[in-house]
C-alpha positions in Angstrom: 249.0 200.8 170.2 249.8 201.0 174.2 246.4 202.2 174.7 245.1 199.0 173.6 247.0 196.8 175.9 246.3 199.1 179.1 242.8 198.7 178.2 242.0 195.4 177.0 239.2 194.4 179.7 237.5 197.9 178.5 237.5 196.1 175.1 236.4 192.9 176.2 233.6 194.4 178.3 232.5 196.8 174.8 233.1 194.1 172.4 230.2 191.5 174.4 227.6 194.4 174.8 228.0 195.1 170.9 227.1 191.7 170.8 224.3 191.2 173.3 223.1 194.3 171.2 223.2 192.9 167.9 222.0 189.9 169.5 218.7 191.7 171.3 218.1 193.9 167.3 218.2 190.2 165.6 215.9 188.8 168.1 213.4 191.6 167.8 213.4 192.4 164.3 213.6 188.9 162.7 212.6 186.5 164.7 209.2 188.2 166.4 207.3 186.0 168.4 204.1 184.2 166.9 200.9 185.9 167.8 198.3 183.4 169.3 196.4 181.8 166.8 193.0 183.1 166.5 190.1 180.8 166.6 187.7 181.1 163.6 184.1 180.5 163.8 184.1 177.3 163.0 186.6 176.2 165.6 184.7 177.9 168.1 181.3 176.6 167.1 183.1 172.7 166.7 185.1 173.1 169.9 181.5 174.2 171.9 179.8 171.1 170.3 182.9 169.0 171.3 183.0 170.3 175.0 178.7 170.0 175.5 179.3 166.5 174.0 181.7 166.0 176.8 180.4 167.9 179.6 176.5 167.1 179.3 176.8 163.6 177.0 174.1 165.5 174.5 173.2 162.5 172.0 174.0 162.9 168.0 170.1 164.3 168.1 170.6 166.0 170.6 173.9 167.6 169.4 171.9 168.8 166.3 169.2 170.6 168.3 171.9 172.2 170.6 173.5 173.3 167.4 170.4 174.6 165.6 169.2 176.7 168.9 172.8 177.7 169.2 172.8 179.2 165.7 169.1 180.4 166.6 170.2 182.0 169.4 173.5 184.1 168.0 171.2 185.4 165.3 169.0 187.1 167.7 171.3 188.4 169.8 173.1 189.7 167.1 171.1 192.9 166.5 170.5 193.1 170.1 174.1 193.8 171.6 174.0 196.7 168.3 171.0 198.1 170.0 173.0 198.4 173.2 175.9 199.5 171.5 174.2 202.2 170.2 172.2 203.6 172.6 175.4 203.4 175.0 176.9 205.5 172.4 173.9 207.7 172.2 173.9 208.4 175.8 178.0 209.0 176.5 177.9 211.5 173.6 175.6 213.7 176.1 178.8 214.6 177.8 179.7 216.7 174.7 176.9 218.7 175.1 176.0 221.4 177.6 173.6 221.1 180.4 172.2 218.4 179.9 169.2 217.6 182.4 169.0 215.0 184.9 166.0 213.6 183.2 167.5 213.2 179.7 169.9 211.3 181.7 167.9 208.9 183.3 165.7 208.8 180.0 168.8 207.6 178.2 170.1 205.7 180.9 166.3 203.4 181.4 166.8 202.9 177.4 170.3 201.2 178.3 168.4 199.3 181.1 165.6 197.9 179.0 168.0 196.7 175.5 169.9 194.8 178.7 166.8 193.4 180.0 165.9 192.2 176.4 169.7 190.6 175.9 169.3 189.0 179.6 165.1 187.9 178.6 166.4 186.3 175.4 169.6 184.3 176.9 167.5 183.1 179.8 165.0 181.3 177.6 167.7 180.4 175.5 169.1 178.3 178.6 165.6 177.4 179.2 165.6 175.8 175.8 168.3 174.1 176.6 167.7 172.2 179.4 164.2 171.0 177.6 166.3 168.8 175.1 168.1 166.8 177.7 167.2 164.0 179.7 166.2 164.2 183.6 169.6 163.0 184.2 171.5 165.2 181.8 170.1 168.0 183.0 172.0 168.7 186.3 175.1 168.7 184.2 173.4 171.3 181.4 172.8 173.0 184.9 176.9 173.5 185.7 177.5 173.6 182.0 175.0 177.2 182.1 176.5 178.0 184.8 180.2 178.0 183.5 178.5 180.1 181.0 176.9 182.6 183.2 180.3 182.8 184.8 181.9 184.0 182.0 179.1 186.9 180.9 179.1 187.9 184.3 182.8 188.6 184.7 183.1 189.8 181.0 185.6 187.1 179.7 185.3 185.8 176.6 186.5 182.3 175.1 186.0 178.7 176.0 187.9 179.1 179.9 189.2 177.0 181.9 188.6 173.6 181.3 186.9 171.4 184.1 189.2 170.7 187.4 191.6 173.5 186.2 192.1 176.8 187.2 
């Protein structure tokens, strides 16, 4: 019994870390954090529509035709990032193997090069395409709105960025 009166603060100090502990297992365990919500297609394809509405002032018509090429567009370069994907594949799994040539190398390496040159061919028409459906004075806005986009390919980031004035 004495030794808990000569040591009450050592108690006191025990007793709250027990707590801040039970505290820290409660927070971690049962009440996680929400994850992010993550955007389905249809969000995505709505909010794109929404913000070339906004950005460009595309028309109702003109909406539709951005749409259609839009769909157009992810269907061919569907199959296209596979091809890269593949061949990328194809040419790193020539570091399992064992003495390899310099020109198997370059051979896989040119294949890389022309599958990007196909996905960089069909995007740049694609913008092409778009800055056919809008008017002379749309089209220096479709201009910065591309170039957001390039932007964002160029640096690798995905998802709708920044909007306009912030950063």
């Amino acid at each position: 019994m004495s030794y808990l009166k000569n040591h009450k603060l050592l108690l006191l100090v025990i007793s709250v870390l027990l707590l801040a502990n039970f505290g820290l297992l409660y927070f971690f365990v049962f009440n996680r954090p929400h994850r992010p919500h993550r955007m389905t297609d249809a969000e995505i394809k709505k909010m794109a529509l929404q913000r070339v509405k906004n950005e460009v002032g595309l028309d109702d018509q003109q909406l539709a035709l951005y749409d259609s090429l839009r769909t157009g567009q992810f269907k061919n370069m569907k199959p296209l990032f596979e091809e890269l994907a593949k061949s990328k594949e194809e040419f790193f799994k020539l570091l399992y193997q064992q003495d390899v040539s310099d020109s198997v190398i370059s051979q896989y390496a040119e294949m890389i090069g022309e599958k990007q040159e196909a996905i960089d061919m069909t995007t740049y028409r694609y913008f092409q395409s778009l800055k056919q459906i809008c008017t002379p004075e749309q089209q220096a806005k479709m201009d910065s709105f591309i170039q957001q986009i390039v932007k964002r390919i160029v640096s690798g980031r995905r998802g709708p960025g920044p909007e306009k004035g912030k950063k």
